[in-house]
N, C-alpha and C positions, 0 to 999 in steps of 0.2 A: 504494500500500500504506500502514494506516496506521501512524505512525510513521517512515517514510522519506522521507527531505530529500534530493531531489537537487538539486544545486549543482552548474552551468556556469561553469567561468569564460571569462570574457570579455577580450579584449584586443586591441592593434594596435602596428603597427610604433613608432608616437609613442610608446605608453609604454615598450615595451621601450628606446627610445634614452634617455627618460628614466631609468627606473631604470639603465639604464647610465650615464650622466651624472652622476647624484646618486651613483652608490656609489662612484665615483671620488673625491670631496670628501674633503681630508684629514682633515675631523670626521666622517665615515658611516664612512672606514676604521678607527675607532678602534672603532666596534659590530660592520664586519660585514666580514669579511677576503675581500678577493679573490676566493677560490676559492669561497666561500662566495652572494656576487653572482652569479658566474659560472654557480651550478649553480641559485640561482632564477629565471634568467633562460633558462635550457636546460630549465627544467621549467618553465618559461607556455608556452617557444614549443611542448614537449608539448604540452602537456594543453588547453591554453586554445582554443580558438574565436576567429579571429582576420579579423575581414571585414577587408575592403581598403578600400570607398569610405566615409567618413563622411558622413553630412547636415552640412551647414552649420550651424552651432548661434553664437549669440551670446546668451549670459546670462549667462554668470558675470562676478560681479565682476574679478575675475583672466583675463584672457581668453589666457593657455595651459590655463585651463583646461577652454576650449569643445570641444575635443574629445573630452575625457570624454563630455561630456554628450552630443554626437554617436555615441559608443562605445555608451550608454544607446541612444539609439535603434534604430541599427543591428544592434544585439544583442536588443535586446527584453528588455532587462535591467529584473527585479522590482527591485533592490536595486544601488545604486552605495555601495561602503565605502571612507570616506574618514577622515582624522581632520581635513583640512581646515576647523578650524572657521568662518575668519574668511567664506570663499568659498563654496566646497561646502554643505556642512550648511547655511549660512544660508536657502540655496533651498528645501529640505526636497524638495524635488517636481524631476525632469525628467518634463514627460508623465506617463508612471506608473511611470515609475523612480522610489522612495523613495530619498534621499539620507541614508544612518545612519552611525552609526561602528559598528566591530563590535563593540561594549559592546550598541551599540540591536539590534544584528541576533540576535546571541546570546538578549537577551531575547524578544525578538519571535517566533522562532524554536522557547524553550521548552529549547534546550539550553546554559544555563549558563553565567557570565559569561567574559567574555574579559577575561584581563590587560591 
């Protein structure tokens, strides 16, 4: 239909441990309270699309971060949103997963910038 964007999201058990991990850190608790963690992380394992086996991926400079990029493939993922600038972003490209922050996605998109 035109005018309608739909949006899958995608994910897997490695990030969910991560953002459980990272929101643990006494500096992420001062932005995002506990409970707060708790219910984004009960609403990926909702909503989100979550394969089990990843491809093997080695490209990223940062290599926890290759299984994003593995995530990209096995998802069939247009768009991987990251603010990773040093790692992520530099690749611009997995395959044909575009690598954007969501500033680029927003734009690209046609609806509106994101904070």
């Amino acid at each position: 239909m035109p005018g309608w964007i739909v949006v899958s999201l995608i994910s897997h058990a490695f990030q969910i441990d991560e953002i459980r991990e990272v929101t643990r850190r006494e500096k992420i608790r001062t932005l995002i309270r506990p409970s707060e963690a708790g219910r984004l992380v009960n609403q990926i394992l909702l909503l989100a699309e979550m394969p089990e086996a990843l491809p093997h991926v080695r490209r990223s400079p940062d290599p926890r971060d290759d299984f994003l990029l593995g995530l990209c493939k096995a998802g069939r993922a247009n768009w991987l949103v990251t603010g990773d600038k040093d790692d992520l972003l530099a690749l611009e490209r997995q395959e044909t997963t575009r690598i954007v922050t969501a500033a680029m996605l927003a734009d690209q998109l046609g609806i509106g910038r994101v904070p």
